[in-house]
N, C-alpha and C positions, 0 to 999 in steps of 0.2 A: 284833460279832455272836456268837452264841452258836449249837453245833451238837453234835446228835448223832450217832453216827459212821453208825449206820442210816438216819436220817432225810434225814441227810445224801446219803445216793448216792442216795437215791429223790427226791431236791428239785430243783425247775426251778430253771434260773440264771437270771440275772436275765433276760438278754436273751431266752430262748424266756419268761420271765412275763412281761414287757411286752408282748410281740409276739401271747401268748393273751389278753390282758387288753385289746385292741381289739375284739376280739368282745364282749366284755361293757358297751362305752360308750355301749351304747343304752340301758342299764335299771338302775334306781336302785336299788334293793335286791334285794344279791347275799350269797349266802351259800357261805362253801367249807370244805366237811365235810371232816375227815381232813386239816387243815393241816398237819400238821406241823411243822417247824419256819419254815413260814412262805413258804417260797420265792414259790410262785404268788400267794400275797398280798400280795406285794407291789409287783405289778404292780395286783392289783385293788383294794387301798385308793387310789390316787391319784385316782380320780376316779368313787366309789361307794358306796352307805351298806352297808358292809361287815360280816359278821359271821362271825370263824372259830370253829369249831369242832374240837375233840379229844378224843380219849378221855382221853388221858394227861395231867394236870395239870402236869408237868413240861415235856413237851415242847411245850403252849399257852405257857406261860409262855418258853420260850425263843422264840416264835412274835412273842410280845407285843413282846418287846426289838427283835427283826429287822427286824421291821414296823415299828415304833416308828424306829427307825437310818434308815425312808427316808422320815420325816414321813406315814407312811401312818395314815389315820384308821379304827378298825371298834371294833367289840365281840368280847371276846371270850366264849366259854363253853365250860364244860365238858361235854361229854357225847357218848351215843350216834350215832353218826349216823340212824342207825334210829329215833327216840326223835325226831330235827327235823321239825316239819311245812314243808316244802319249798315246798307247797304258799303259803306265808305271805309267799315271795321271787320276785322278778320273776324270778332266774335262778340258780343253783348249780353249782358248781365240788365233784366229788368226787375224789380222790386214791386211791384204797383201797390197805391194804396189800397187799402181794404180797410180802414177805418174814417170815409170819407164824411161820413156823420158823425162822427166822435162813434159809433157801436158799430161794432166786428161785424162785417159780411165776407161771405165763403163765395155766394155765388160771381160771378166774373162781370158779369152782367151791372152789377153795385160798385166794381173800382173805378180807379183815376188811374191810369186813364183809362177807357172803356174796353170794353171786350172786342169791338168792330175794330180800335189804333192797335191792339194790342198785334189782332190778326193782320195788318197792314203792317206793322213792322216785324211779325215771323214770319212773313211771307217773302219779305225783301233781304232777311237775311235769314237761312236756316239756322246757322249757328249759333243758336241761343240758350240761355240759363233764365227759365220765370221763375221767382219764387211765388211760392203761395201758401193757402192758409193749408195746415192738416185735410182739413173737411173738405177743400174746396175740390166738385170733381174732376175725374180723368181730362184731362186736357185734348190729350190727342192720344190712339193705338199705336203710330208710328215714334213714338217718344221713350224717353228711360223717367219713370216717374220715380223718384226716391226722399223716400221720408224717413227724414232725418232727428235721430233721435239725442237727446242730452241732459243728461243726470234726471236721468227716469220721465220724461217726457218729450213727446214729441213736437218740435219742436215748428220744424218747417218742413214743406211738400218743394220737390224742386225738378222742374221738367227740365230734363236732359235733351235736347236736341242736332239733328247736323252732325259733325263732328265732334260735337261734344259729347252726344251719346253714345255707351261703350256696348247696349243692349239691349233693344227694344223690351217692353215688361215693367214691372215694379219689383222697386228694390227698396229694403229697410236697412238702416244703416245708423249703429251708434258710434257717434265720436265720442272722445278722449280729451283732456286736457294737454295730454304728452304730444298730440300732433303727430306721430308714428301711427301707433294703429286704432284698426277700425275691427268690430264684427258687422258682419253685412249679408243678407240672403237672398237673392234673385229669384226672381220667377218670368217667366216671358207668359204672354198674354193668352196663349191657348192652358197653361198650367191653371191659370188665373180662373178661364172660366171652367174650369173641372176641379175649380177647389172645394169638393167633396168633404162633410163632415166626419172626422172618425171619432167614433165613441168606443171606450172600454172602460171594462172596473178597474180601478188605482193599483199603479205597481206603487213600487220602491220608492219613487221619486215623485215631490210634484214641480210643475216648473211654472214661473207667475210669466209671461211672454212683454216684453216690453213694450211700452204704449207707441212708440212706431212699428213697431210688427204689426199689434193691432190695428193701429188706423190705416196701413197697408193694404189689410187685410189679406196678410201672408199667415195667421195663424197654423191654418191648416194646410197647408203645402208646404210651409218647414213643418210640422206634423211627423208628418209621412217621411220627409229626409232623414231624420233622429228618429224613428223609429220608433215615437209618440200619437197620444191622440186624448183627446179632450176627456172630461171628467164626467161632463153629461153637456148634453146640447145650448143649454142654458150657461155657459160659462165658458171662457177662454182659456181657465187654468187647464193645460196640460199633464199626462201622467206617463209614467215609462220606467224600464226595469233596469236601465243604463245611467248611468251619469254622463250629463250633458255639460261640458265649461264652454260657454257663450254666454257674450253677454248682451245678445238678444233675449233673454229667459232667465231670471232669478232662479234656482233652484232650490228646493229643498227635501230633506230626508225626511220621510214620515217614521215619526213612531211610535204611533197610537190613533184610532179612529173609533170617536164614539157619536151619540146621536147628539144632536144641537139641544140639551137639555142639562141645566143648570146641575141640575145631580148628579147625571153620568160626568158630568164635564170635569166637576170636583172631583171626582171618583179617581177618573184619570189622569188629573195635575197632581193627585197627592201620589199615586201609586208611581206617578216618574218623579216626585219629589223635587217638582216645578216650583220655583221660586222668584222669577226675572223673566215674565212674559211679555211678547210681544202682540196684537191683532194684526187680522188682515181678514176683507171679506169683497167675495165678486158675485155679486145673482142674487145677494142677501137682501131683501127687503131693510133700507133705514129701521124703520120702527124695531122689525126683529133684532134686528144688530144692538140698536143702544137696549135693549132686554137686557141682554147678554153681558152687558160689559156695566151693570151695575153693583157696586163691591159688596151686598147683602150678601151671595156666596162664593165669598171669598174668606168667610170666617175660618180662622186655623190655619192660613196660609201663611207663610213666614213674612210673605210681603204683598200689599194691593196691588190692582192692578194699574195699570195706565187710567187714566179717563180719556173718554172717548175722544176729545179733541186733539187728545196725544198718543193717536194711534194711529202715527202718520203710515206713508206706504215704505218711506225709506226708513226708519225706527230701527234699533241694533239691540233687541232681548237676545236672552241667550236661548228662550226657546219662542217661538212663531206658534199662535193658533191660527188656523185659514178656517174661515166658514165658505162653506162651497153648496151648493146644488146638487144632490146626488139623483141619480135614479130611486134608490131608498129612502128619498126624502133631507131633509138639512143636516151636514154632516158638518165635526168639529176634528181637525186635523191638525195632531199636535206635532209641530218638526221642529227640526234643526234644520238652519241656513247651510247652505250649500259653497265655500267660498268661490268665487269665480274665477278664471286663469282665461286671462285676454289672448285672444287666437286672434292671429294676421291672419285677415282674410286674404286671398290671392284672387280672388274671383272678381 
């Protein structure tokens, strides 16, 4: 396969293309403006009369080979996107750049092509898929916005439109490598603006919400679904007296909470006979956090700790401390990972 290094960080992997490219298996001729080097096409040539297009003659051509490497059948062409009558395709796939200075912009206003052709060609065909940045805002109310999450990150923003939308609202949705399933949570647009903060002191459980919930900003309206709510106002992390298997939400078991204080902290690694720790910290001031995670009190412990640049957020200790934001002021919460059990969503 052939890739360029720009084209490349803005390109779907295969598994979120396949996983977009089922929305598209109602309608025979599809066309995806701003290919690039190919990525989302290649989910959508396997089973559609396909037509990419590019600005760049180089970078269609790297497009051609990529697609080509997974038997996928289209046309290609060169040209404007602006310049395609859209209107001429059952359905279309745009990409727009957002890296058109070499540095990432969210607002729409900043792509290639502009925010004004963008609207000129959803206007001429409803049924369309934008990709966008995370950040970049709501598009339209009458659209399915879903941000799309993958191996702990989100990833891309993708308006659903026309016939391609199954739901007006915002949806979070993590893929899989397996291409089967998804966990996924909908909200339609009046949930959205009553998404009401809940707060309570910490059950059983805490849950880390994954970063496309968050940039959804469905935290708190699956909240309420699971029969959770926030830690304190100040943080995302989740708490609740159930166990939750999604994997929208890391979970873990709490079994120990003391104050964010070097002494108590030892206190309560040595009394659970903590040996193989992991960090994790949300709301935590930097500075406070690296205090914390220097090995002066850690003397007597069978083994040190990570150092801080290896306290990534995916990390596999056998036990997890989360520093959180409490109502009580900084708390240290000692758990067990929760393992997760992948739910088909139907929804």
């Amino acid at each position: 396969m052939f890739f360029f290094k720009k084209q490349l960080e803005q390109a779907s992997n295969e598994a979120i293309a396949y996983f977009k490219a089922k929305r598209f298996q109602r309608f025979q001729s599809i066309a995806d403006l701003c290919c690039g080097i190919g990525g989302d096409a290649i989910g959508l040539s396997q089973k559609s009369d396909l037509t990419i297009v590019d600005l760049d003659r180089d970078v269609l051509a790297f497009a051609e080979k990529n697609v080509s490497a997974y038997q996928g059948k289209f046309r290609s062409l060169v040209g404007n996107a602006a310049d395609i009558s859209v209107h001429s395709f059952d359905a279309f796939h745009i990409d727009p750049d957002r890296r058109v200075s070499q540095a990432r912009v969210t607002k729409p206003e900043y792509f290639a092509p502009s925010k004004h052709v963008l609207e000129n060609l959803t206007s001429n065909n409803p049924n369309f898929a934008m990709k966008l940045a995370p950040a970049t805002p709501i598009w339209s109310r009458h659209t399915e916005n879903e941000f799309i999450g993958y191996d702990g990150e989100c990833k891309q923003q993708i308006v659903w439109s026309g016939d391609l939308c199954n739901t007006p609202g915002v949806r979070a949705t993590v893929v899989r490598n397996n291409r089967l399933t998804t966990d996924t949570y909908h909200a339609g647009w009046d949930q959205i603006d009553t998404n009401l903060i809940r707060v309570k002191p910490q059950g059983r459980f805490l849950y880390d919400p994954h970063a496309c919930l968050v940039a959804a900003k469905l935290v708190d309206s699956f909240s309420r679904q699971y029969k959770l709510a926030r830690v304190s106002p100040s943080t995302v992390y989740l708490s609740g007296d159930e166990m939750v298997h999604n994997t929208l939400v890391q979970g873990f078991e709490i079994l120990a909470i003391t104050k964010m204080e070097k002494a108590s902290i030892k206190k309560m690694l040595q009394s659970q006979q903590v040996t193989d720790l992991e960090f994790k910290k949300r709301g935590i001031p930097v500075k406070v956090f690296n205090q914390m995670v220097k090995t002066n009190w850690w003397k007597g412990q069978k083994k040190g700790p990570p150092t801080a640049e290896s306290c990534l957020e995916n990390s596999t200790g056998r036990h997890t401390m989360i520093f959180l934001p409490t109502a009580d002021g900084y708390k240290a919460f000692l758990c067990k990972r929760i393992a997760n059990q992948a739910n088909i969503a139907s929804d």
